[in-house]
Every structure is written in C-alpha cells, then in structure tokens.
C-alpha positions in Angstrom: 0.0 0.0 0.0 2.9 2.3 1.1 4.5 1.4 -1.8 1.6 2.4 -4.4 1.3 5.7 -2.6 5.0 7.0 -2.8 4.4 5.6 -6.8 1.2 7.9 -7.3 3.0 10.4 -5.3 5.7 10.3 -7.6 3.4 11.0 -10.7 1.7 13.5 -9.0 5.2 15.4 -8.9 6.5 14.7 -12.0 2.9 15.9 -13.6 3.3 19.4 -11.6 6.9 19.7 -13.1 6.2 19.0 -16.4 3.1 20.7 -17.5 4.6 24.3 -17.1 7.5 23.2 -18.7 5.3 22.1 -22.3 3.4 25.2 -21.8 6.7 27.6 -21.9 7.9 25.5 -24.6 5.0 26.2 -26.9 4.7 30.3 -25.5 8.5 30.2 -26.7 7.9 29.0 -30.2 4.8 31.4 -30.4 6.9 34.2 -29.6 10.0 33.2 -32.0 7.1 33.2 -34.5 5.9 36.7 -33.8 9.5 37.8 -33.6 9.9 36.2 -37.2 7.2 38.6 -38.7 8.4 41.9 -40.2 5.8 44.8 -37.8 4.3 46.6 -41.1 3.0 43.6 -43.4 3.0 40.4 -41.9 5.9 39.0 -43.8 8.1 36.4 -42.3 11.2 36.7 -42.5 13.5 33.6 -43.0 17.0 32.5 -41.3 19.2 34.5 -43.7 17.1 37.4 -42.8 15.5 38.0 -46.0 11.6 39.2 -46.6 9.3 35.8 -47.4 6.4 37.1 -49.3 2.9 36.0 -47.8 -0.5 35.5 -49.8 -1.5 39.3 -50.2 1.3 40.2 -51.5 2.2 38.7 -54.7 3.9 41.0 -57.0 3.1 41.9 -60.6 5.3 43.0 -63.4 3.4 46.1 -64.1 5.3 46.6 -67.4 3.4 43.7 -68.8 0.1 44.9 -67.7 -2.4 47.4 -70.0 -4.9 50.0 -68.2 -7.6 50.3 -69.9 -10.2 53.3 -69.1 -12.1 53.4 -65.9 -15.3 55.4 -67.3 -17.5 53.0 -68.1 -21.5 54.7 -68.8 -24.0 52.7 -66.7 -21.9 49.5 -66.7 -19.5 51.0 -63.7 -22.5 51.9 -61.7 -24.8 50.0 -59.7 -28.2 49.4 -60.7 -30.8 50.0 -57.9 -32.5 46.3 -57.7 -30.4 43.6 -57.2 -30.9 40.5 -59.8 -32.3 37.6 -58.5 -30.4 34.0 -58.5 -31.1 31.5 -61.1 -33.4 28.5 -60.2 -31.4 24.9 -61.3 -33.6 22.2 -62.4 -30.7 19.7 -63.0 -27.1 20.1 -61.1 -24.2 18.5 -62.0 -23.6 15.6 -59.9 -20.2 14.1 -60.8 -18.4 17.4 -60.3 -20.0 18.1 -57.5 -19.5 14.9 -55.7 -15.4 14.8 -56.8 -15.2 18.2 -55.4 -15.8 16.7 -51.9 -12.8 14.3 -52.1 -10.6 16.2 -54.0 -7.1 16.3 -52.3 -5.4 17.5 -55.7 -3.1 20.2 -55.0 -5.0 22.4 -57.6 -8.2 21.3 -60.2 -10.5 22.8 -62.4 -14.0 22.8 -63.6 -14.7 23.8 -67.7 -18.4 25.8 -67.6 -19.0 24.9 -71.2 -21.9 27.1 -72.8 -23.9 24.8 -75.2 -26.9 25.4 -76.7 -29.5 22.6 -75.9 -29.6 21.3 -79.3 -25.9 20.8 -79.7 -25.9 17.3 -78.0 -23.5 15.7 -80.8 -20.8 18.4 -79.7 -21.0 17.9 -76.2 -21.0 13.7 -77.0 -17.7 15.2 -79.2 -16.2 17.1 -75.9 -16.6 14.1 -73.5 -14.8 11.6 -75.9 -11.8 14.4 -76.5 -10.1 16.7 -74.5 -12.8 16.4 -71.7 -11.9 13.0 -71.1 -8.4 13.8 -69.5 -9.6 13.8 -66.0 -6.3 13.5 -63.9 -3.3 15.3 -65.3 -0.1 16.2 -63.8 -1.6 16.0 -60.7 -4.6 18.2 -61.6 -8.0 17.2 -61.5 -10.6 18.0 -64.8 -14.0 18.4 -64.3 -16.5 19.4 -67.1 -19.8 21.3 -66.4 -22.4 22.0 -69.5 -24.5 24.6 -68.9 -28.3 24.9 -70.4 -31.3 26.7 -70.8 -34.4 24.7 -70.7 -36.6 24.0 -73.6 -40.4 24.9 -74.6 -40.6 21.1 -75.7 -41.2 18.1 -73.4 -39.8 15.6 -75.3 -36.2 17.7 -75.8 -36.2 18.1 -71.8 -36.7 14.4 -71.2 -33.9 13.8 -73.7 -32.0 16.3 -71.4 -33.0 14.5 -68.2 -31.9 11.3 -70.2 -28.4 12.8 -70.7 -27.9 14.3 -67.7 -28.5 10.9 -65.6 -25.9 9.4 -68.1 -23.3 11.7 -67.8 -23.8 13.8 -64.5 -22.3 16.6 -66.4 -25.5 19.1 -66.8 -26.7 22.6 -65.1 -29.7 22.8 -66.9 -31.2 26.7 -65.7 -35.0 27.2 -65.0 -35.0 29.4 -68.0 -35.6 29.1 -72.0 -32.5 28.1 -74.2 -32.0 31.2 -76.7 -29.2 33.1 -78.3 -30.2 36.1 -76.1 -29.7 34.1 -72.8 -26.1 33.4 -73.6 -24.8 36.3 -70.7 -26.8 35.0 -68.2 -26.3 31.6 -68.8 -22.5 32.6 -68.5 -23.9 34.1 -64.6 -25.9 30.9 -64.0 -22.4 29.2 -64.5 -20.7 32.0 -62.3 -23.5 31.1 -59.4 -23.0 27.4 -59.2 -19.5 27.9 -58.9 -19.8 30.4 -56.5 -22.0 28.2 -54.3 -19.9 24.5 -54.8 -15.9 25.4 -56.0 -13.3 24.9 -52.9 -10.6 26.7 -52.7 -8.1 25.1 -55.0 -10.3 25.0 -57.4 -10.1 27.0 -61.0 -13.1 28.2 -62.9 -13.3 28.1 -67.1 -15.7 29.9 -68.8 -15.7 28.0 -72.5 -17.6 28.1 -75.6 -18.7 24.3 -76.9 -17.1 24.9 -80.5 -13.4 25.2 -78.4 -11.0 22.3 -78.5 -8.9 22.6 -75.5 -5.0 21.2 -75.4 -4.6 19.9 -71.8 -0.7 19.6 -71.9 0.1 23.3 -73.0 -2.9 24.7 -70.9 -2.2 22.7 -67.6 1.5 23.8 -68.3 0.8 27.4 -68.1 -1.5 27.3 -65.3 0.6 25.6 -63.4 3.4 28.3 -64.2 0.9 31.0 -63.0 0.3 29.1 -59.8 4.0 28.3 -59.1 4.2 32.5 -59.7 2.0 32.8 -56.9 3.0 30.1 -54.3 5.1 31.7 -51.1 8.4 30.6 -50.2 6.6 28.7 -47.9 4.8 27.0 -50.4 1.6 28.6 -49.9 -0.5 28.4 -52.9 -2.3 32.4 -53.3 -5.3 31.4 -54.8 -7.3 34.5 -53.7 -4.5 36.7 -55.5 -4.8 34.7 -59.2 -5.4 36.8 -62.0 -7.5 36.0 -65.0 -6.1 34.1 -67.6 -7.6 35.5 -71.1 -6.6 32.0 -73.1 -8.4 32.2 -75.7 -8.0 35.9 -76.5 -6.9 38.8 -74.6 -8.3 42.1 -76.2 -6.5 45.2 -74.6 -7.6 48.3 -77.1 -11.2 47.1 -78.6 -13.8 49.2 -80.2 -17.4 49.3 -79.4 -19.4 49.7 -82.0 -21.3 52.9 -83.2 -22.9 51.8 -86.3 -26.8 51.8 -85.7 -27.4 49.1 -88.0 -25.1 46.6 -86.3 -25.9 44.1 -84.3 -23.0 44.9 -81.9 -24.4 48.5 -81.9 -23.5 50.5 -78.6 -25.1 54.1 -77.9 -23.1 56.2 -76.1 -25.6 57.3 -73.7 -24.9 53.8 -72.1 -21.0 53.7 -72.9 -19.0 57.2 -74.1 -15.6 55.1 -73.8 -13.8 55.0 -77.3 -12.5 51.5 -76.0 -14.2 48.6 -74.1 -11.8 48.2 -71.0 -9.1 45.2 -71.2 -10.8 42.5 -71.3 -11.1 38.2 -72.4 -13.0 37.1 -75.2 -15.4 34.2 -73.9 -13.9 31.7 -76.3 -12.4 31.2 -73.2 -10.7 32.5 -70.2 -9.7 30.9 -66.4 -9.8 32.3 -63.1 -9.9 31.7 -59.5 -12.6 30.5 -57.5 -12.6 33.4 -55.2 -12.7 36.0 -58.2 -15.8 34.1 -59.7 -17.6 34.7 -56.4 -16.7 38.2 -56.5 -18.2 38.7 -60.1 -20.8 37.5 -59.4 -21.7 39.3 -56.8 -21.2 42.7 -58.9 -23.4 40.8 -61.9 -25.9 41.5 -59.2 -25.6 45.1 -59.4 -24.1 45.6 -62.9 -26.7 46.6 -66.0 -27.1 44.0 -68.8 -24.7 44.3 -71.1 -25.3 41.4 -74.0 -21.7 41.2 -74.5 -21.0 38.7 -72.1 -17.2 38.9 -72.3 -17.3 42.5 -72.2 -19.5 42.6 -69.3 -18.1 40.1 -67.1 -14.0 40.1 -68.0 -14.0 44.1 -68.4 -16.8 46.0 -66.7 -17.1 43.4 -63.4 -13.7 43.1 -63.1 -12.6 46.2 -63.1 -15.7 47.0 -60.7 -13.1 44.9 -58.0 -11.2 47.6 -57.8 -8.0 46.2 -58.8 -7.1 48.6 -62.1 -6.3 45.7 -64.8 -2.9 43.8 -62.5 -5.9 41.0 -62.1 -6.3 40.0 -65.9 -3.0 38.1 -68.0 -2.5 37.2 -71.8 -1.3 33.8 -71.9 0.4 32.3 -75.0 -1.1 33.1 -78.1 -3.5 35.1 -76.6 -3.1 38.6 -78.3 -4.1 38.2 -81.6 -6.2 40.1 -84.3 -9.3 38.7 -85.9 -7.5 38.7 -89.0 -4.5 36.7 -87.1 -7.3 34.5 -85.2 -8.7 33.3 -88.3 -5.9 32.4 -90.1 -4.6 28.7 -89.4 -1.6 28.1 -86.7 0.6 25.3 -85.8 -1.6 23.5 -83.1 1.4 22.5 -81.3 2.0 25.9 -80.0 -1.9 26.3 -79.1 -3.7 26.4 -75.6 -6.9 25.9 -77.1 -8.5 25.9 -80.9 -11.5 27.4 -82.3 -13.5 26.1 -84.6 -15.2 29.3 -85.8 -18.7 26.5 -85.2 -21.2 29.7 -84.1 -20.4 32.3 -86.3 -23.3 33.3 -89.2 -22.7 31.9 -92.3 -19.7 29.8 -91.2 -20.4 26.4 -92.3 -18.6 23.7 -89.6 -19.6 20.2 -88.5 -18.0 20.8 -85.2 -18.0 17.1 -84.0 -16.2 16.2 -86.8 -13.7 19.1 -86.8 -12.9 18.8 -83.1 -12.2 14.8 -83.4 -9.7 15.5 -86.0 -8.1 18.2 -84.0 -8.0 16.5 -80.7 -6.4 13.1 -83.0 -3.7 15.8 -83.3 -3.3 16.7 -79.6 -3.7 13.5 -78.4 -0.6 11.7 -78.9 1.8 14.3 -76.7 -1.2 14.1 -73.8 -0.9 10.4 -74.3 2.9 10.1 -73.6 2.9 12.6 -70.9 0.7 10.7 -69.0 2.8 7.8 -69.2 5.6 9.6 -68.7 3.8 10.0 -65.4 2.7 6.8 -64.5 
C-alpha cells in the first residue's frame, strides 16, 4: 500500500513539473514566430534574414500589364435592384461529388456554354479533351451549362443525358441566343455556391477544343508565380487568364445598324476596357464569387465577355494587374482566323457559331484532338 502511494506520489510530482514546462515550450515557439514577422505587413522573415512574401502580396510585373479606361456609362454603376439568383432544375452531380474528395493540390471545372440542341458536340467534348480527368496532378471536371426548352420531349432527352453523364446545369430558363450572358452568370452562381478553394473556374464556348498539356502547363506556371516561399498556394490573388484571347484596345461599335451596336448614352468610352473574349478564359474560385456578386448590381450588357472580363472586373477595384495574356492570346481577328501550328496552341477554335460559317463541329474537333492526343498520351505515361 505504502509502496503504491509513494508511486502515485511520484506522478503527481513529476505531472506538476512537467506541465509548465510544455506550456513555456509552446509560448516560446509562439513568440519566435511573432518575432519572425516583419511589424508593417505580416511577412516572415527567413533565417538569412530576407523578406518571405505571404499571400497578399504577390507582385506583378506592371510593365506587362495594359490600363484600360475606368469610365464606363452605366456598366461601372450600380443598378438600384439587385438580380435575382437562377433556379437549377438539374445540377451536376459528378463534379459536384469529386469536389468533396478532392485532395489535388490544384483542379479545375470547364463551364461549357452549349446550346440545348448541340448534344452531338458535347457527346464530341466528352470523348476528346474532356476526357483527361487527372493530369499532372490536376483534376478536370467538365460542367455544360443549359437553358431549358419549350418542348417536353427535348427536356426528357436532357434529363436522359444528364443521368448518363452527371455533367448538366440545366437553368430554370428558356435556351436562346439572347440568354447566352446570363447563362454565363448561371455558371458563375453554381461555382460560386460549390468550387473549394483550390479550385479554377473556365468559362468555355462548346465549338473550343482545349490542349490539356500546354494549358495545364501554363497554369501551373501562374500558380507556381504565386505560391510563397513557404509553399503557400495564393489562390485569392490569381489573375485571370484570357486563353483564348486577350483584347487590350477594342472598339465598341457605333454603327446603328449593327448588331453589336453600342449608344453612347450607355458607354461614351472609345474602348471597351481590357478584357477576355469568352472563347475562353480561367480564373480563380474566389474571383468568380466576387463577379458575381457585382453581376448582381451591374446593367445587362449582351456582351458577355465585355461585361463580365471588363466591366465586373474592373468593378473589383484592382485597375487591370488581375487580368493576363497567356500564350497566343493577343491576336487580331484577322490573325485568329488564319490557321496556326496546333502545337504551340492552348486551345483551338473552330469558328462553329459564327453566321454563315459552315462547320460540323463534331467532326472538326475529333480530327483536332487526334492531333493533340498523342503528346497528352505520352505525358501521361511519362507520369505513371
């Protein structure tokens, strides 16, 4: 008995001693910390006694960057009412359920605009590029986004699809021409509501053939340009990427007769700020939240790109350092129509929704991705 108690008595002793010990230990290491913090900004500072940049601040080569105007007629203003949220009639369920065990260091979802008829393109897209789900690490999701139609039988087909594939946002409103800008918001919404973090959002047209080697190469550059010393990925401070094509000094149009036809009541500007055309163009998660929450209070503009990439952005207050011309991005139309080497391209268009522009787009983007698709094929087993 004696012996237990001196044993527990012991403990008891030993308990006292140590517990203040473990708690200075950790109060030491939690003032070393502070005391590795530079007062003014935050940033630590490592062994050597250099400045490690922190998330926050990233810095841009301003040289590279273009300012575009910030007057901008009714479009920089916001509209008294806010608009109301888009009702979803069919979500996409494989994205959404691989975005609750991704552990990817960085993914992306495509928001693919298709018009409801154009089922053979999106059966094209699934068999090509958007069949690369996992690469380099990455993970690939692909979202098609859809108006509803006035005919039963073309909504069952939809249904029909969509339980196939799991791939569908099908919006509580009729498929048009005219509903292409807000079915670019309905997009913006879901992602808004569902993307984590690490996740990157593409807004892409359904007649684009995307080259996952170059374009996960150069994302993956851009990240890496905004990863700390630490290894802290900044995926609040990621610009957006204009990959399909970055327009820096374009005219609206003052002809009354156009169809692109701009009065100058709503916009006096001589240029349309910097911004992406919506062939297609990548951003953060965080940035597509905060776009959309100014589509909210920003006046219809039926220029999608226009409106979103140039007048919403630059409603974020950040001048134009948040918008980048990847490779190949800064052409003319001229230059955009004529043919280039499709080893050098991030993405291809096939011209497949333009007026009097006769293109089987199925076809056209299976003989494009048959020329992508070797390269992809051997990096992948490069990595395996």
């Amino acid at each position: 008995m004696r012996n237990r108690y001196r044993l527990v008595r012991r403990f008891q002793i030993v308990f006292v001693i140590a517990i203040p010990l473990v708690f200075m230990g950790v109060g030491f290491l939690y003032l070393n910390r502070l005391v590795r913090f530079n007062g003014n900004n935050g940033s630590r500072i490592s062994k050597d006694g250099q400045t490690m940049m922190t998330c926050g601040e990233q810095k841009l080569d301003k040289s590279l960057v273009a300012h575009s105007p910030a007057t901008g007629g009714i479009y920089m203003k916001d509209t008294d009412e806010e608009r109301s949220p888009v009702k979803f009639l069919l979500r996409p369920t494989a994205a959404e359920r691989i975005m609750l065990f991704d552990l990817a260091k960085w993914s992306m979802v495509y928001l693919v605009k298709s018009a409801i008829y154009n089922k053979e393109r999106r059966d094209a897209i699934r068999e090509t590029w958007a069949s690369v789900k996992v690469f380099d690490g990455a993970i690939f999701q692909i979202v098609f986004i859809l108006g509803k139609s006035k005919s039963e039988s073309v909504n069952r087909e939809i249904n029909i699809e969509a339980s196939r594939h799991g791939d569908i946002l099908l919006c509580d409103e009729l498929d048009s021409s005219q509903f292409v800008a807000e079915k670019v918001l309905a997009g913006m919404q879901w992602a808004s509501e569902v993307l984590p973090t690490n996740w990157l959002y593409s807004s892409i047209d359904d007649d684009i053939v995307v080259n996952p080697l170059l374009l996960t190469k150069y994302l993956a550059a851009v990240i890496d340009d905004h990863t700390t010393p630490r290894g802290e990925i900044c995926f609040d401070d990621l610009p957006m990427a204009c990959v399909y094509n970055y327009q820096p000094k374009d005219s609206p149009s003052r002809e009354k007769d156009s169809k692109w036809y701009i009065p100058f009541e709503n916009y006096p500007g001589d240029y349309w700020p910097v911004y992406c055309r919506g062939g297609m163009y990548t951003t953060s998660s965080k940035m597509v939240k905060d776009l959309f929450e100014k589509s909210r209070r920003t006046a219809h503009l039926y220029l999608d790109d226009v409106w979103i990439t140039g007048f919403m952005r630059r409603k974020l207050n950040k001048g134009d350092y948040n918008i980048v011309a990847p490779p190949m991005s800064v052409m003319t139309d001229q230059e955009m129509y004529k043919d280039k080497a499709l080893e050098d391209l991030l993405v291809k268009h096939l011209w497949g929704n333009v007026e009097n522009v006769e293109v089987h787009v199925p076809s056209k983007l299976r003989d494009v991705w048959t020329a992508f698709e070797p390269k992809i094929k051997d990096k992948m087993r490069c990595n395996t």
